[in-house]
C-alpha positions in Angstrom: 33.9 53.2 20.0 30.9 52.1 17.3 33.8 49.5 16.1 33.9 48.4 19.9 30.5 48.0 20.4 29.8 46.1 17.1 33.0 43.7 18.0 31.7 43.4 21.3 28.3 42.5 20.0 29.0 40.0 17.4 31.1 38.0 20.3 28.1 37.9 22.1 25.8 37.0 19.3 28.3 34.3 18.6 27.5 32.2 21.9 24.1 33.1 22.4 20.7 30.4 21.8 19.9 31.9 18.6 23.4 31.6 16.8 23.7 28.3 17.9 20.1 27.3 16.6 21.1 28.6 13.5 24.4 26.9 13.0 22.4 23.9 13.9 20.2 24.5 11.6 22.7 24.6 8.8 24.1 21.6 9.7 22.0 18.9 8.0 20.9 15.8 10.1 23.3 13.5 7.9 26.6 15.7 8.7 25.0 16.3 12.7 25.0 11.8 12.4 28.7 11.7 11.2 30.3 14.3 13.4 28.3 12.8 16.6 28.0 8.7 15.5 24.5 8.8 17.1 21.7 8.3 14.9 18.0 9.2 16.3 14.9 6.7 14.8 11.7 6.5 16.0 10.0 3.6 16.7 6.6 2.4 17.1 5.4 0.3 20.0 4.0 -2.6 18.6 4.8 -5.9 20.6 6.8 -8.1 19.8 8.1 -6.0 17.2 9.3 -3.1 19.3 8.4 -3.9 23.0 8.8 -1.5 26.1 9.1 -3.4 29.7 6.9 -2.0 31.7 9.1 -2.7 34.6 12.5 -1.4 33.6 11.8 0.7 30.7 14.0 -1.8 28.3 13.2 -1.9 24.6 13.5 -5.1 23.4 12.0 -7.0 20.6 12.3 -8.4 17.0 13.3 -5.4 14.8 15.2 -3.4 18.0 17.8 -6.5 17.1 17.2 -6.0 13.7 18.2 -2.1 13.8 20.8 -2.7 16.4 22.9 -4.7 14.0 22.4 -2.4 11.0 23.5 0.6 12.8 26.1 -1.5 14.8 27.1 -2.4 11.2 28.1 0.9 10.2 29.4 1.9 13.1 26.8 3.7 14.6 24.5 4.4 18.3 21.4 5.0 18.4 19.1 6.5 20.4 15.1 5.3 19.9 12.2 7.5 20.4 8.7 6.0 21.2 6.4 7.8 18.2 2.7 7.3 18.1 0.7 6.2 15.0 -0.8 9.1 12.6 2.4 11.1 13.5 5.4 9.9 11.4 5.3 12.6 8.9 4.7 15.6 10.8 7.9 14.3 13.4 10.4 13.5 11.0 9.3 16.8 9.0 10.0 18.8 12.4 13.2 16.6 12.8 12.0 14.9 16.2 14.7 12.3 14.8 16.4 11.3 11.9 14.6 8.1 10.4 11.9 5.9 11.7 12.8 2.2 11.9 10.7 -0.2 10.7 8.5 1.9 9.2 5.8 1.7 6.0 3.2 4.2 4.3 0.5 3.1 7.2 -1.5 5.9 5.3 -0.2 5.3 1.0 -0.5 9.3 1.3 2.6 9.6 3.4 4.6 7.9 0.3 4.3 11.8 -1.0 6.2 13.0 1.8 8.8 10.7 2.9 11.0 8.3 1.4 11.2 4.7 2.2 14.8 2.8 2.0 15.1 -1.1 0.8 12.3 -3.2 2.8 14.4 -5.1 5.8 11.4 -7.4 5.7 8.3 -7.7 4.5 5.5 -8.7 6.9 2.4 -10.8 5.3 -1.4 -9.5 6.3 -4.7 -11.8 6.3 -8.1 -12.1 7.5 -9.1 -13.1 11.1 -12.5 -13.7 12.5 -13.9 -15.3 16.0 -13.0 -18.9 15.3 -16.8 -19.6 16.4 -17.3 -18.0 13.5 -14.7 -19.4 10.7 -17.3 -21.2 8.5 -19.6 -17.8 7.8 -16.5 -16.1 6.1 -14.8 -18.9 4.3 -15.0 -16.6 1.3 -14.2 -13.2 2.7 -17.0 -11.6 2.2 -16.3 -8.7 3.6 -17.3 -5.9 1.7 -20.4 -5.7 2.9 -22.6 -3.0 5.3 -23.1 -5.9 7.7 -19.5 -6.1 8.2 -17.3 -3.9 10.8 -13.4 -4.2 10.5 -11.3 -3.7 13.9 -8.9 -0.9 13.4 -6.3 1.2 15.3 -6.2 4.7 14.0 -3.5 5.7 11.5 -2.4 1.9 11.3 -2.3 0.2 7.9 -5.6 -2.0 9.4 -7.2 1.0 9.3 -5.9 2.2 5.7 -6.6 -1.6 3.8 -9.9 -1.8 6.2 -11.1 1.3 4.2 -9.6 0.8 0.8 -10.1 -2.7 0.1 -13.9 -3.1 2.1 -15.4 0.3 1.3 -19.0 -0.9 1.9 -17.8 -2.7 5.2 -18.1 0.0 8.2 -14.9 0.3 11.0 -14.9 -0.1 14.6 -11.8 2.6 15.4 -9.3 1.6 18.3 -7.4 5.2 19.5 -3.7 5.1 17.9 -1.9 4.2 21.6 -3.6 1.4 21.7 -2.1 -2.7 22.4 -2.3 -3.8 18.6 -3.9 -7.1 20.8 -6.9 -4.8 21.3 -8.3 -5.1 17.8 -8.2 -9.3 18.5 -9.8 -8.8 21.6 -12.8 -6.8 20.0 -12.8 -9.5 17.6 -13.6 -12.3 19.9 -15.8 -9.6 22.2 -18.4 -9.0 19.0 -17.5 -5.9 19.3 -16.1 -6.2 15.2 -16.3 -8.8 13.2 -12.7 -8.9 11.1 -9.3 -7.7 11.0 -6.4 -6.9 9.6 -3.3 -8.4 10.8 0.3 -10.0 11.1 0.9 -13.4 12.3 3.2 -12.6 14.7 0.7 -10.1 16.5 -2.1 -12.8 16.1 0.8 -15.1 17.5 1.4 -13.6 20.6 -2.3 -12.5 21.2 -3.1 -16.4 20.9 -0.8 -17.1 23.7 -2.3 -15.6 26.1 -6.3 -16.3 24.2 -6.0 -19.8 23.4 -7.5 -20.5 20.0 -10.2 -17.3 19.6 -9.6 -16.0 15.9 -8.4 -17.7 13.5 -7.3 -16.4 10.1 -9.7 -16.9 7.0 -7.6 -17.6 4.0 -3.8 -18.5 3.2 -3.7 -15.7 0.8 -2.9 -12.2 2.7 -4.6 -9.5 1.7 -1.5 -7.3 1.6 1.8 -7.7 2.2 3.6 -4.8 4.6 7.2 -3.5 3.4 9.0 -2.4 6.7 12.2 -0.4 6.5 13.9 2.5 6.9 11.7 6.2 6.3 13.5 9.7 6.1 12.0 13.4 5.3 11.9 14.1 1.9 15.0 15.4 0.1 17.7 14.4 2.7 19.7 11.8 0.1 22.9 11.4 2.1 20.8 9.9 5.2 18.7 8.1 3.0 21.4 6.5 0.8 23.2 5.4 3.8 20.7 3.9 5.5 19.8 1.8 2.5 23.0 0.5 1.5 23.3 0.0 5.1 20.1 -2.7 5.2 21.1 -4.2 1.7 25.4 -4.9 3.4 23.3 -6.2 6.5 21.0 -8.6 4.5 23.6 -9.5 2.2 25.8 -10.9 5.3 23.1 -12.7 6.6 22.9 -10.6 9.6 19.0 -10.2 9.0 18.4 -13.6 8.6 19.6 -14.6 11.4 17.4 -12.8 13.7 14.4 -13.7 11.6 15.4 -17.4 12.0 15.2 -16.5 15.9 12.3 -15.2 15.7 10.5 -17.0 12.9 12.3 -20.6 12.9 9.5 -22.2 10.8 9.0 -19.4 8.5 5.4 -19.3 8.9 5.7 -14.9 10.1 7.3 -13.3 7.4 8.2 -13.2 3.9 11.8 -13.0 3.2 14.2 -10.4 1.3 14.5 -12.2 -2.3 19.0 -12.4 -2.3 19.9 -10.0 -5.5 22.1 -12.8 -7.1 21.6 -16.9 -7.2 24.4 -19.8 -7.1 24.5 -22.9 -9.0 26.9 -25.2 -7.6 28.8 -22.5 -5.8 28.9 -20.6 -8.9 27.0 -17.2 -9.3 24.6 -17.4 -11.8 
């Protein structure tokens, strides 16, 4: 009878919650990829980068081509999940998803506790003021106390605001915020620099006709955008980087940067890992 019982026990144990939170468990998010062919990444919503309509709930943009056709590449789906800023580490640690897409050390602490793959591009950062007043800050002199730096919280503006200007003070922005919102405190007084992309500068002009303009041709920084995973988890993390390097290699990432960035005036390219002299590698 106590044989019965325990039989009849570990049958139910077998399909209950727990025993299939533990077998989940086991299985690490690499092997749960391959058996399923759906990857998880997180994204954040930074137009035009990653854009949500507001209409139809699409996601569209720049790098949700770009991670299409890497994923698409290796035979892959994927399923995005909107992230906010200042949460990256804690979400991929508690395996909210698998990797985040398009992602950088925002804060150069995180670098302790995730990995980064091979950059998929690397995104140049300057200077802009009110264009009113360009001529003040022809030299960037920024680190001052008379100076206040737009920012959105846990965004690298934030991170290079403090690091590089220490004397300067900031003028915080809450981490859900339109990265146009820094610009438009810009141009309100309400700050008087910040950190940015031209492509977000871009797109902000459009709709702000000549407002800010940037101070110097020499970016402060210079933002490395790929692939981020938890720490330890190789297999995921080797994947997805040999995945972006057979992508770039092909061309594949090129091509949407030359949709994108026909002029070449957004982003700074991968560097190809091999060179040709009359059709010959070099």
């Amino acid at each position: 009878m106590k044989k019965l019982l325990l039989l009849v026990l570990l049958t139910l144990f077998s399909f209950s919650p727990l025993h299939a939170q533990a077998q989940e468990q086991k299985e690490s998010a690499y092997d749960r990829i391959i058996r399923t062919g759906t990857i998880r990444c997180g994204y954040y919503p930074w137009p035009p980068y990653f854009e949500k309509d507001i209409n139809t709930g699409e996601l569209k943009g720049m790098f949700k081509e770009i991670y299409d056709d890497i994923f698409s590449f290796i035979d892959l789906k994927v399923e995005y999940h909107e992230i906010n800023l200042g949460f990256q580490v804690s979400d991929l640690n508690n395996n909210k998803f698998d990797t985040i897409c398009g992602d950088a050390p925002a804060s150069y602490a995180s670098i302790k506790y995730v990995d980064y793959t091979t950059p998929s591009i690397y995104v140049p950062l300057y200077t802009y003021v009110k264009t009113e007043h360009l001529s003040l800050y022809k030299d960037n002199p920024f680190n001052t106390e008379d100076i206040t730096f737009a920012a959105i919280d846990g965004d690298l503006s934030q991170e290079l605001a403090l690091r590089l200007f220490p004397k300067a003070k900031l003028h915080s922005i809450p981490n859900i915020s339109d990265p146009a919102q820094m610009l438009m405190d810009v141009v309100n007084s309400k700050a008087d620099v910040v950190i940015a992309d031209p492509l977000t500068v871009t797109r902000f002009l459009n709709g702000q006709p000549d407002t800010v303009k940037r101070t110097s041709f020499t970016p402060v920084s210079v933002y490395p955008l790929s692939f981020s995973v938890k720490k330890n988890n190789m297999d995921l993390f080797n994947m997805l980087d040999m995945a972006q390097k057979m992508a770039h290699n092909a061309g594949i990432l090129d091509k949407t940067m030359e949709k994108y960035d026909p002029d070449h005036t957004f982003f700074l390219p991968i560097a190809k890992p091999y060179s040709l002299i009359n059709g010959v590698q070099k």
